[in-house]
DSSP file (Angstrom, degrees, kcal/mol; ACC not computed):
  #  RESIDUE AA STRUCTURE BP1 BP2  ACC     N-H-->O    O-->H-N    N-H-->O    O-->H-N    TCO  KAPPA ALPHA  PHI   PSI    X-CA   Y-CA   Z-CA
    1    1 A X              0   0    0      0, 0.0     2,-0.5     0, 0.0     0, 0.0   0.000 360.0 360.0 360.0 132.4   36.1  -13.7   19.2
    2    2 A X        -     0   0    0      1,-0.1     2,-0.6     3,-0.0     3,-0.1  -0.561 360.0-156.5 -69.7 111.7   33.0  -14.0   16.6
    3    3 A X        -     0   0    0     -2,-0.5     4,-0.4     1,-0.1    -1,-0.1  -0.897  12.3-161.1 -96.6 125.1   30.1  -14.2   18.2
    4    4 A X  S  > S+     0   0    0     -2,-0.6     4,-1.7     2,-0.1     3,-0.2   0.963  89.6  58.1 -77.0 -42.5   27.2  -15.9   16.0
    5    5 A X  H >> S+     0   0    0      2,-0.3     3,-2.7     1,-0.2     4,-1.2   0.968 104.0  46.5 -47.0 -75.4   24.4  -14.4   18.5
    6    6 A X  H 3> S+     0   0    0      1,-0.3     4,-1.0     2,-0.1    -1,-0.2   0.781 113.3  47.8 -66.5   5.4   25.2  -10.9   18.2
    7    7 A X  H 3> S+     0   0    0     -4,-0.4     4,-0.7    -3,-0.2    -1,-0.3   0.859 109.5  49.9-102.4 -19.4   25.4  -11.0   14.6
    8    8 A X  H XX S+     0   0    0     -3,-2.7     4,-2.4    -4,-1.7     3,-0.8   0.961 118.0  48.9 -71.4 -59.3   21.9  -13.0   14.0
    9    9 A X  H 3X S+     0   0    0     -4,-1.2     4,-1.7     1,-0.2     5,-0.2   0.768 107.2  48.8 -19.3 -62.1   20.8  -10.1   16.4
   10   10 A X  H 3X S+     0   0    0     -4,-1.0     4,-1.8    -5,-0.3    -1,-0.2   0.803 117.2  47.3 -51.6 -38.5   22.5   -7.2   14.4
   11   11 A X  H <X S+     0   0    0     -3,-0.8     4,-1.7    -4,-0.7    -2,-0.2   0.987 109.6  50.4 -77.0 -48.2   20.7   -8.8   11.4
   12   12 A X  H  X S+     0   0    0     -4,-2.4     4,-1.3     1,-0.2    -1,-0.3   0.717 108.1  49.6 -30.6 -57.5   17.9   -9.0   13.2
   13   13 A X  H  X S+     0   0    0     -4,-1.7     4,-2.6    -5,-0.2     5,-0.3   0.933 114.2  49.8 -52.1 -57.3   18.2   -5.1   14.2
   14   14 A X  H  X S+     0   0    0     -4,-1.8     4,-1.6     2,-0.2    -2,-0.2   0.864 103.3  57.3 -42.7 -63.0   18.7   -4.4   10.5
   15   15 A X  H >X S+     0   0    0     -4,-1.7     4,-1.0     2,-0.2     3,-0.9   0.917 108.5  47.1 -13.6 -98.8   15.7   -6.4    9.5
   16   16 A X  H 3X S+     0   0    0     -4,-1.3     4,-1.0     1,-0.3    -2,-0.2   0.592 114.9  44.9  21.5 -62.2   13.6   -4.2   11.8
   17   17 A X  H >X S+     0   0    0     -4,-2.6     4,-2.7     2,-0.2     3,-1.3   0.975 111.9  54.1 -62.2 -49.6   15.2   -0.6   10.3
   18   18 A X  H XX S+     0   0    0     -4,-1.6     4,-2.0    -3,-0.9     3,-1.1   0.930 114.1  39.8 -66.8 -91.1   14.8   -2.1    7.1
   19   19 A X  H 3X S+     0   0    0     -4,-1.0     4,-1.0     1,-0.3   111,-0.5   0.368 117.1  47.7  -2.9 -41.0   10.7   -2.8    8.1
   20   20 A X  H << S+     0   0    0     -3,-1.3     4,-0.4    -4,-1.0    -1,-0.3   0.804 109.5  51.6 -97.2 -48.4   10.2    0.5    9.8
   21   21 A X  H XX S+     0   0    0     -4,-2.7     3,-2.3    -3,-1.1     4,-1.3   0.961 111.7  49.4 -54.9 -62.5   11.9    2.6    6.7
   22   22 A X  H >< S+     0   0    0     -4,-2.0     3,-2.3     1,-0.3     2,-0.3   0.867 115.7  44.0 -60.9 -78.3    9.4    0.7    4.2
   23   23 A X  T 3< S+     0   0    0     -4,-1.0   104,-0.3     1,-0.3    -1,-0.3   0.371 116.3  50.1 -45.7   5.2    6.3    1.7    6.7
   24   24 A X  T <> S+     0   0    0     -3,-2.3     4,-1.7    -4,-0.4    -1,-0.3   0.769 108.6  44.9 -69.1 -52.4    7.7    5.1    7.0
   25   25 A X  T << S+     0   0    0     -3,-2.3    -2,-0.2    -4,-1.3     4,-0.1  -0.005 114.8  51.9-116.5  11.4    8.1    5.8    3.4
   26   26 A X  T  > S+     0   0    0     -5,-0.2     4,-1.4    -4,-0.1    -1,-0.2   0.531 110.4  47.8-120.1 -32.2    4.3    4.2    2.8
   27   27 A X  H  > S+     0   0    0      2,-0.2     4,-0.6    -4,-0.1     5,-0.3   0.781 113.5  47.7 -82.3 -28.2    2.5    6.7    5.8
   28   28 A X  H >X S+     0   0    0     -4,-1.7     3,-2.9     2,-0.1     4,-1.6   0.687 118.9  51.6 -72.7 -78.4    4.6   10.2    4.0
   29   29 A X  H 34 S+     0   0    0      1,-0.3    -2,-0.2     2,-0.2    -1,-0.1   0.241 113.3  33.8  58.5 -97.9    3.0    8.4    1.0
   30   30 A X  H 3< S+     0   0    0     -4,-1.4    88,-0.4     2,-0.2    -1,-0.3  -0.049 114.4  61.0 -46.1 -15.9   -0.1    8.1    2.1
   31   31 A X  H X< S+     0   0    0     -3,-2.9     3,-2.2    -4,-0.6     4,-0.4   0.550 101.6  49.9-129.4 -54.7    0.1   11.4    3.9
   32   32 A X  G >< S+     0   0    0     -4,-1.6     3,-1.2    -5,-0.3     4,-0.4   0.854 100.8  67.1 -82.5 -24.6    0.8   13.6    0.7
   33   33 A X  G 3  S+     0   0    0      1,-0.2    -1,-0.3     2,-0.2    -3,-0.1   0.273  90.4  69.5 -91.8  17.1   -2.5   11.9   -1.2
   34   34 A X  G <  S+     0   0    0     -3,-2.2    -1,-0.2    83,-0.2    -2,-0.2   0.413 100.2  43.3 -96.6  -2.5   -4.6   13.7    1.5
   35   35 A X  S <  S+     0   0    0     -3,-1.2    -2,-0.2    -4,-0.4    -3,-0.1   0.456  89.5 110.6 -99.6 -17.8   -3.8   16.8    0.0
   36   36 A X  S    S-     0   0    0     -4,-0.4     2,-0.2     1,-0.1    70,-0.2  -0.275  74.2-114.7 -68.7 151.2   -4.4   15.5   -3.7
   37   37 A X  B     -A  105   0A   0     68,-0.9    68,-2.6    67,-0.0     2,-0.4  -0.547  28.0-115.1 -94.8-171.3   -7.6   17.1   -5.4
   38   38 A X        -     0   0    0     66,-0.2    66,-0.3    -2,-0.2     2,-0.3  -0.972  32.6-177.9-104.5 102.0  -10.8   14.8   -6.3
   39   39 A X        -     0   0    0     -2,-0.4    64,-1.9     1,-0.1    26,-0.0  -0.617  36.3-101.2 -66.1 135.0  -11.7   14.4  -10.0
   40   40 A X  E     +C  102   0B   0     -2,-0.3    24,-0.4    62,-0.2     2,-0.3  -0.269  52.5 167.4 -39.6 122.3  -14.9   12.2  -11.3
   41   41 A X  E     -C  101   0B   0     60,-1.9    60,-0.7    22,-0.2     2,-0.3  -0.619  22.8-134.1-133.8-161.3  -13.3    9.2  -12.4
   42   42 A X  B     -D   62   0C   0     20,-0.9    20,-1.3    -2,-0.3     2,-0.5  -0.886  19.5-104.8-149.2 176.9  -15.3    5.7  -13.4
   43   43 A X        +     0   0    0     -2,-0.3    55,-2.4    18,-0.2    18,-0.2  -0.977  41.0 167.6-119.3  90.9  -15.0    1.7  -12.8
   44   44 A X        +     0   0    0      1,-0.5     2,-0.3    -2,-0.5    17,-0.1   0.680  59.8   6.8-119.6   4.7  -13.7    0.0  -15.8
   45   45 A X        +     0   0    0     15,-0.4    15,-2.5    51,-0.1    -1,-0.5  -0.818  62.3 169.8-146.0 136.4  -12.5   -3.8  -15.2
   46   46 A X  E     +F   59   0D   0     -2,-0.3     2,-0.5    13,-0.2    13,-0.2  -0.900   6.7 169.8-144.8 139.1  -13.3   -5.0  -12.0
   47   47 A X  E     -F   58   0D   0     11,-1.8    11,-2.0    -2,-0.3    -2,-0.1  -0.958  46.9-126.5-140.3 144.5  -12.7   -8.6  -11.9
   48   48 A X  S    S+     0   0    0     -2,-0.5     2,-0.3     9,-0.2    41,-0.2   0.330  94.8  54.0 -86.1   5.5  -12.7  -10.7   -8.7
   49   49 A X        -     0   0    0      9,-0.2     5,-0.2    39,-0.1     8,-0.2  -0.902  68.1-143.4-152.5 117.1   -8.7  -12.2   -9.9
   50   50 A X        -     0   0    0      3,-1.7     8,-0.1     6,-1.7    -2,-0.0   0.009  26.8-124.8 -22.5 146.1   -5.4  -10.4  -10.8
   51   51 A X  S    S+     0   0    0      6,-0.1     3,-0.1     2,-0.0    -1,-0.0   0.794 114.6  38.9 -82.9 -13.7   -3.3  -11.9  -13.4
   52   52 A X  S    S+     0   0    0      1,-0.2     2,-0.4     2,-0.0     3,-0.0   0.980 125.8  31.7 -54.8 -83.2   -0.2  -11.8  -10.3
   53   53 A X    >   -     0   0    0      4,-0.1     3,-1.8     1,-0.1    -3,-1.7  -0.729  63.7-159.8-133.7 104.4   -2.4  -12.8   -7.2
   54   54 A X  T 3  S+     0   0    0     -2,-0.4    -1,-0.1     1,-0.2    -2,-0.0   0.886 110.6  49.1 -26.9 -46.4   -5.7  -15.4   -7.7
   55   55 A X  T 3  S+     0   0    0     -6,-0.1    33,-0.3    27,-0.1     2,-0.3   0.350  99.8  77.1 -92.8  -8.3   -6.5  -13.7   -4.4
   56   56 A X  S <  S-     0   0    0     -3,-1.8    -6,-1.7    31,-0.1     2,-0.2  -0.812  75.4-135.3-102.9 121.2   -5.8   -9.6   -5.8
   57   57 A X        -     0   0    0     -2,-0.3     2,-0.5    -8,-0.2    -9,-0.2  -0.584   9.9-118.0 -90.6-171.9   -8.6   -8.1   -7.9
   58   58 A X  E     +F   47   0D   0    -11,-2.0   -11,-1.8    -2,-0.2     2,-0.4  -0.944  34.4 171.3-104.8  98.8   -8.3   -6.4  -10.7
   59   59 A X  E     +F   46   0D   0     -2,-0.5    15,-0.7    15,-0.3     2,-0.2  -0.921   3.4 177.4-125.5 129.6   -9.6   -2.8  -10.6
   60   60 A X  E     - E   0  73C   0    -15,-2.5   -15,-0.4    -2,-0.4     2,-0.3  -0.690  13.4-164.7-100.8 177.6   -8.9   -0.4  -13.6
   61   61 A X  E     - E   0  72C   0     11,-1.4    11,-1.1    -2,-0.2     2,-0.3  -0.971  14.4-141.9-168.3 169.3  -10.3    3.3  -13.7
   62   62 A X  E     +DE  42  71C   0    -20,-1.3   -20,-0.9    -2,-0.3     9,-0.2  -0.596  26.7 143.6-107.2 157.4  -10.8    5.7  -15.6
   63   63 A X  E     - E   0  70C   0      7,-0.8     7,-2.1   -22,-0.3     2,-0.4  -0.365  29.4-133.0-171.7 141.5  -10.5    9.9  -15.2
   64   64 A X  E     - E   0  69C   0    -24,-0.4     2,-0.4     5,-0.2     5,-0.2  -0.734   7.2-164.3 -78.3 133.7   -9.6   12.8  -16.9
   65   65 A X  E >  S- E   0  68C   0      3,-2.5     3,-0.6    -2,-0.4    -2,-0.0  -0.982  83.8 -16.8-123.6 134.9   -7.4   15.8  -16.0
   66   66 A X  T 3  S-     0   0    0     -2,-0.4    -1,-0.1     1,-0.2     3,-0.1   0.703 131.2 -51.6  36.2  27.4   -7.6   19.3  -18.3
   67   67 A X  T 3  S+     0   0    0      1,-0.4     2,-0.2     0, 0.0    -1,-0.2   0.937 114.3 130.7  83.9  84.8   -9.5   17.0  -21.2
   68   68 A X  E <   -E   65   0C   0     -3,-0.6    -3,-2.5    -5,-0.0     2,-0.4  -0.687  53.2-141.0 -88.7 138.2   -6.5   14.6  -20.8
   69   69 A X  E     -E   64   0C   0     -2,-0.2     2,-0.3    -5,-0.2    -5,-0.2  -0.830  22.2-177.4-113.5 136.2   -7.8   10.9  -20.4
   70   70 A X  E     -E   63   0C   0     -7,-2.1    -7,-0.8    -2,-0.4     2,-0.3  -0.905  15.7-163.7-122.5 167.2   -6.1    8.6  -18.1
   71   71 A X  E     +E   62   0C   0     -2,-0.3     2,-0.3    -9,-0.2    -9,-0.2  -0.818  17.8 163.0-125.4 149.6   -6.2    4.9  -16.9
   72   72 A X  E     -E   61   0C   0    -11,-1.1   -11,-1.4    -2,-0.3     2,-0.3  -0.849  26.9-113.6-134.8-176.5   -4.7    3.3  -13.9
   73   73 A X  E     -E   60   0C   0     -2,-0.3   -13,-0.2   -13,-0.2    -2,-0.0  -0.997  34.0 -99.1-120.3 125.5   -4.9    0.2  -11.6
   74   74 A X        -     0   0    0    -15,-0.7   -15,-0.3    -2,-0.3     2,-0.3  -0.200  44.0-145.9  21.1  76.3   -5.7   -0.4   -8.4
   75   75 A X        -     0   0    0      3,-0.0     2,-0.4     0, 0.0    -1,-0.1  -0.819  12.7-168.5 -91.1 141.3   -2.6   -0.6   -6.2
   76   76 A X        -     0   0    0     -2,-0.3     4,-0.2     1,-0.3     3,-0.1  -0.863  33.4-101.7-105.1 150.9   -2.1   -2.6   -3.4
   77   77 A X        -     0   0    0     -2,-0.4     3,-0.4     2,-0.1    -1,-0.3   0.001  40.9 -99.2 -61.1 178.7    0.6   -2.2   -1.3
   78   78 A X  S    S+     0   0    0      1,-0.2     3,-0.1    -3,-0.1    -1,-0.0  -0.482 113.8  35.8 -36.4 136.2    3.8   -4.7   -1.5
   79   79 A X  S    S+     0   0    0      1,-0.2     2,-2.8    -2,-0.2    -1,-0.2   0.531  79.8 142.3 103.1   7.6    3.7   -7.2    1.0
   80   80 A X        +     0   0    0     -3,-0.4     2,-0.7    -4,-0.2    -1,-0.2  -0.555  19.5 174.1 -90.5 101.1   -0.4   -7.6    0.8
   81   81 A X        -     0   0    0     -2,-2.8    -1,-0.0    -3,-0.1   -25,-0.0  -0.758  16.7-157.7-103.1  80.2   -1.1  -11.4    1.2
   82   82 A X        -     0   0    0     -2,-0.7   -27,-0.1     1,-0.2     3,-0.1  -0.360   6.6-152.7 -65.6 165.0   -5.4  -11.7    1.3
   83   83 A X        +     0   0    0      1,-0.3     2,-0.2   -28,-0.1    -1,-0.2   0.791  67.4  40.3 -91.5 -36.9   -5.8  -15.0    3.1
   84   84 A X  S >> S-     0   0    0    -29,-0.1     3,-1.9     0, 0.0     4,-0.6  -0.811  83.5-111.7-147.0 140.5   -9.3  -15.6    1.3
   85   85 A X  H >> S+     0   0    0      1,-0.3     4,-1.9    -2,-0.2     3,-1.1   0.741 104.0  74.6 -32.5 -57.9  -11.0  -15.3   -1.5
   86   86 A X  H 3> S+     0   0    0      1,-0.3     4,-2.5     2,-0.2    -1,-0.3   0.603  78.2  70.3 -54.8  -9.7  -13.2  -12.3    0.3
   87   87 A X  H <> S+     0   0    0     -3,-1.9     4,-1.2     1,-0.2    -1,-0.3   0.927 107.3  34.8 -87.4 -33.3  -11.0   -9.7    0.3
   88   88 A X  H <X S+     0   0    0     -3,-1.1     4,-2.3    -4,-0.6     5,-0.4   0.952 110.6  61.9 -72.8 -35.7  -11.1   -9.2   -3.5
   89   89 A X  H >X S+     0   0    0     -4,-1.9     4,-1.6     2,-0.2     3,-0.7   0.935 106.1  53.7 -56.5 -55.6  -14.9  -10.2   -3.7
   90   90 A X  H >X S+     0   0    0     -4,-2.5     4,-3.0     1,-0.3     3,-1.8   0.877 110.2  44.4 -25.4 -81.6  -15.3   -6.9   -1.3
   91   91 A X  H 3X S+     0   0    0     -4,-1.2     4,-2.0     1,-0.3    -1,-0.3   0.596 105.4  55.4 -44.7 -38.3  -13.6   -5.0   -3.4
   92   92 A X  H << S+     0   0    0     -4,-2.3    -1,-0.3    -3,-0.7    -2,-0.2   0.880 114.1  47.4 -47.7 -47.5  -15.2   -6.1   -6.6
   93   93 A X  H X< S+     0   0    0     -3,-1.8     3,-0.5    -4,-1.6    -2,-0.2   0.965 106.3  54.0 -56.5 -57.9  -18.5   -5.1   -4.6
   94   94 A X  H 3< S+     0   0    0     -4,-3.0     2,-0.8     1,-0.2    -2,-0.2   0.991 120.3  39.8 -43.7 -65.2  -17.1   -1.6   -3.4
   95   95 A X  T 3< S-     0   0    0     -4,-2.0    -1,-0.2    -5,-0.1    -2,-0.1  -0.691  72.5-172.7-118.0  93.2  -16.3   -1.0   -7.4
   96   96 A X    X   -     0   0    0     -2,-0.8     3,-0.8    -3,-0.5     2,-0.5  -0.134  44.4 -93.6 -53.7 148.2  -18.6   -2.1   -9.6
   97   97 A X  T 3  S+     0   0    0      1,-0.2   -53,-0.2   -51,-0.1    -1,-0.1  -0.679 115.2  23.9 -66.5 121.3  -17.7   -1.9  -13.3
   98   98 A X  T 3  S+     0   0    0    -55,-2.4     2,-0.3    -2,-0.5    -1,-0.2   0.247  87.4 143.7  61.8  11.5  -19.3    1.9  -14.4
   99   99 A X    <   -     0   0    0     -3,-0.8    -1,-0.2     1,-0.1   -58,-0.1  -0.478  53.0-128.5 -15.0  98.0  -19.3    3.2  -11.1
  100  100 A X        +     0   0    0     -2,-0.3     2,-0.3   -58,-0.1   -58,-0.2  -0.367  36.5 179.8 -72.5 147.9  -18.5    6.7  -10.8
  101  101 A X  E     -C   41   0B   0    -60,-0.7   -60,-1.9   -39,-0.1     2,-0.4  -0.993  37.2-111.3-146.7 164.2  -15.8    7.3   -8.4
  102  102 A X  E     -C   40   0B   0     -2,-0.3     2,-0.3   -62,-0.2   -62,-0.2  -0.743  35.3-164.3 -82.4 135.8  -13.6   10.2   -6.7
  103  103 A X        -     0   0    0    -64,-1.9     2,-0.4    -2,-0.4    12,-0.2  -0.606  14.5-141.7-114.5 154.4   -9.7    9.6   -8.2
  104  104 A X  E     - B   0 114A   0     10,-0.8     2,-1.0    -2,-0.3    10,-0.8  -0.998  22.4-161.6-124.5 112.9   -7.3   11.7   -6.1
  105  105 A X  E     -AB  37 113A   0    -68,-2.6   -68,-0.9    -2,-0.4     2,-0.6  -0.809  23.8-118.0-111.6 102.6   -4.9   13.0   -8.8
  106  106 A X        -     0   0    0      6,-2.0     6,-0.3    -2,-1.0     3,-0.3  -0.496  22.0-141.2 -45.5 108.0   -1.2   14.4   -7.7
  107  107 A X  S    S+     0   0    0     -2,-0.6     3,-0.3     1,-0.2    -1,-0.1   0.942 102.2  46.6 -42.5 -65.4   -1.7   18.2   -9.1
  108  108 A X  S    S+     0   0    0      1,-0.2     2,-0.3    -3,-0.1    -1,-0.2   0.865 126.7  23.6 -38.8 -56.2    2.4   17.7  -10.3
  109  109 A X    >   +     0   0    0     -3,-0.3     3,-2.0     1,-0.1    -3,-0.3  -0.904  68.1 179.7-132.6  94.5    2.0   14.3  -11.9
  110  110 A X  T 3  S+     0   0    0     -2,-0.3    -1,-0.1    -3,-0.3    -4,-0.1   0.752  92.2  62.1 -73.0 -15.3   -2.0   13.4  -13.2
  111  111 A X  T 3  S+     0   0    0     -5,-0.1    -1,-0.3    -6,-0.1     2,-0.3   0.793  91.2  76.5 -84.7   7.4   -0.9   10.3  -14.4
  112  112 A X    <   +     0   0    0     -3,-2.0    -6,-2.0    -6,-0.3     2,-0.3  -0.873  70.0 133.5 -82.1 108.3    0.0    9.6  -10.3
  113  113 A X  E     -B  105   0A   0     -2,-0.3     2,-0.3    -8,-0.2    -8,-0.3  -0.963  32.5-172.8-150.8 177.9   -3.7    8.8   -8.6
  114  114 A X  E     -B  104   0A   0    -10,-0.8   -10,-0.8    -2,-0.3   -40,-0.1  -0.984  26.1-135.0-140.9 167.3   -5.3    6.4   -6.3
  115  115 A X  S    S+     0   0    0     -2,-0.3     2,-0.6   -12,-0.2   -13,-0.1   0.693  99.7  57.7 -87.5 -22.6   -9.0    5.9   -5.2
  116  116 A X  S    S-     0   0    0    -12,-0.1     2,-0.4    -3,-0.0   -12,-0.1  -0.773  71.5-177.6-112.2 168.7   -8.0    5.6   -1.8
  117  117 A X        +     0   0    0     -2,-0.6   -83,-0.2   -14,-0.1   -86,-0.1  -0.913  50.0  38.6-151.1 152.0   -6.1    8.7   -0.4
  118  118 A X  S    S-     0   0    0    -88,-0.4     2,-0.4    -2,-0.4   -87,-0.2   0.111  96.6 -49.6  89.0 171.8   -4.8    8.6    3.3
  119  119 A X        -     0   0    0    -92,-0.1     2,-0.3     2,-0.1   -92,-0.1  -0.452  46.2-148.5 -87.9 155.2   -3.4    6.0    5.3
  120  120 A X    >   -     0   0    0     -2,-0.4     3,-3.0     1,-0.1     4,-0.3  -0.775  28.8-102.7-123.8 150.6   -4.6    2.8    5.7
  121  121 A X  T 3  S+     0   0    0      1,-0.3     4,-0.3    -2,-0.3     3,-0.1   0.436 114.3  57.0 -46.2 -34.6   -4.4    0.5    8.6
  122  122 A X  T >> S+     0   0    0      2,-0.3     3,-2.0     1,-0.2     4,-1.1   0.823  99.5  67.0 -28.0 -61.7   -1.6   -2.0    7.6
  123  123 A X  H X> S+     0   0    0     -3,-3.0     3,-3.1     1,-0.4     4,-1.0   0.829 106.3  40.7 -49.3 -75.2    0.8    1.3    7.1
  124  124 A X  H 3> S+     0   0    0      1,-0.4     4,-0.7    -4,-0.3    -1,-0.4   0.675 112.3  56.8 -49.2 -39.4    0.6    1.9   10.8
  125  125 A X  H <> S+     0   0    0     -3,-2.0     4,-1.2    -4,-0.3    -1,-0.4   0.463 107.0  43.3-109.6 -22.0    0.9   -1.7   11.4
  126  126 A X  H <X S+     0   0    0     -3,-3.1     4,-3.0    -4,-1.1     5,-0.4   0.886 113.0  53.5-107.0 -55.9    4.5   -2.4    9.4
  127  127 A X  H  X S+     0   0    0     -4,-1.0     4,-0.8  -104,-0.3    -2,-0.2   0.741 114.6  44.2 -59.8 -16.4    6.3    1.1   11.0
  128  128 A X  H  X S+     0   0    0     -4,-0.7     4,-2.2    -5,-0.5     5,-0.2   0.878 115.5  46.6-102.5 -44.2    5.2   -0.4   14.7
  129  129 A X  H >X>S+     0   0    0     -4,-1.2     4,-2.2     2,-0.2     3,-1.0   0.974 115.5  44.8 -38.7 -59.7    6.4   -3.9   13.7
  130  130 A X  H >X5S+     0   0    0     -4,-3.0     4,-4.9  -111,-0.5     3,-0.7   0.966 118.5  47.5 -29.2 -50.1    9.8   -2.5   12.2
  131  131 A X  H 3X5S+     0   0    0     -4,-0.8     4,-1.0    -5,-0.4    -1,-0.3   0.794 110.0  45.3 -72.5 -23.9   10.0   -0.5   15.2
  132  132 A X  H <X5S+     0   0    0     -4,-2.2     4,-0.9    -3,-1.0    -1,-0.3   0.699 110.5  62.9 -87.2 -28.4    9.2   -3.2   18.1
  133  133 A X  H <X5S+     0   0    0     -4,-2.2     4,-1.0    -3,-0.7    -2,-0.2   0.825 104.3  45.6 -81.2 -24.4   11.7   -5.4   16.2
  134  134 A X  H  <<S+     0   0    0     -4,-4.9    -1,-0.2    -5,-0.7    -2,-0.2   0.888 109.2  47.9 -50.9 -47.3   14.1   -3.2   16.8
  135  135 A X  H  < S+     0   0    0     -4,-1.0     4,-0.4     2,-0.2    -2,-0.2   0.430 114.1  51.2 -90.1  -4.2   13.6   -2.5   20.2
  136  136 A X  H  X S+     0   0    0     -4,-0.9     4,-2.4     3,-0.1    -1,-0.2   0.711 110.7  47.4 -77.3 -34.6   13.5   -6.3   20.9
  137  137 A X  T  < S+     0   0    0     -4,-1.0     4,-0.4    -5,-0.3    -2,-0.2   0.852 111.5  48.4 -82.7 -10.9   16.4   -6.8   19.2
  138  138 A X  T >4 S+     0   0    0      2,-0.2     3,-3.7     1,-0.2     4,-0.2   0.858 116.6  51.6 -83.8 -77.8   18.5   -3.6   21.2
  139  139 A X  T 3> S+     0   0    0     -4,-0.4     4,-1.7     1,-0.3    -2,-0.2   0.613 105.5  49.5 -25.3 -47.3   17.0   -5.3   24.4
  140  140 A X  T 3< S+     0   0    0     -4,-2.4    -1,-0.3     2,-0.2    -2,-0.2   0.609 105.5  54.8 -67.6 -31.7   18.2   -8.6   23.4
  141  141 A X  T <4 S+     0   0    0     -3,-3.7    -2,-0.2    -4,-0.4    -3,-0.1   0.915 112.6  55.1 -75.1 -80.8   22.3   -7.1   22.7
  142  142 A X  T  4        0   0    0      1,-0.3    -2,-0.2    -4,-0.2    -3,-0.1   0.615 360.0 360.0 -40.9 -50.1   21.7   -5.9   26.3
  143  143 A X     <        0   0    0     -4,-1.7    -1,-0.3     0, 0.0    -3,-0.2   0.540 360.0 360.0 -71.7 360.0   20.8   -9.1   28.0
């Protein structure tokens, strides 16, 4: 007989794997850019609004690797929803436009870099959701 519970459940479970894999795969990630070395890099748009997200700034930068010059953007993870206005205004603050800053450059791939290296708290925070929805949802096939 088809039961609709344990299939919203199962989805539910799924959901959860799904959730844990993606904060998994953002802390190895995060994990390998503690290893990156640091190069001088600069501040070259920083603008308090994204053209995606009102609420995202807009951070370029600047560095060079072996006299080759590269540019990147800011990334923020997937799934970053500021509530307020402030969370780009920070950031705007943090990196001022001509601002020298340390780039963390993958040795393999220099056009691969970020400003922030390591994990940041959200990552922990999406692998323990995944993982609690899981075990809510196994608990819940038991009962």
């Amino acid at each position: 007989m088809f039961n609709a519970y344990a299939v919203i459940i199962i989805l539910f479970i799924a959901a959860g794997l799904g959730v844990a894999l993606w904060g998994g795969l953002l802390l190895a990630r995060a994990r390998r850019t503690r290893r990156w070395p640091a190069v001088e890099g600069c501040i070259e748009v920083s603008e308090p609004q994204s053209p995606e997200n009102d609420l995202l700034p807009l951070i370029e930068y600047s560095y060079q690797v072996e006299g080759r010059s590269y540019r990147r953007r800011l990334e923020f993870p997937a799934g970053t929803f500021p509530q307020t206005s402030d969370f780009a205004a920070a950031y705007v603050r943090k990196y001022p436009v001509g601002r020298k800053v340390q780039v963390y450059v993958n040795p393999s791939d220099p056009q691969e870099a970020v400003l922030e290296r390591g994990d940041q708290g959200g990552d922990w925070l999406i692998l323990l959701t995944g993982i609690g929805a899981v075990i809510l949802g196994l608990l819940m096939l038991l009962l």
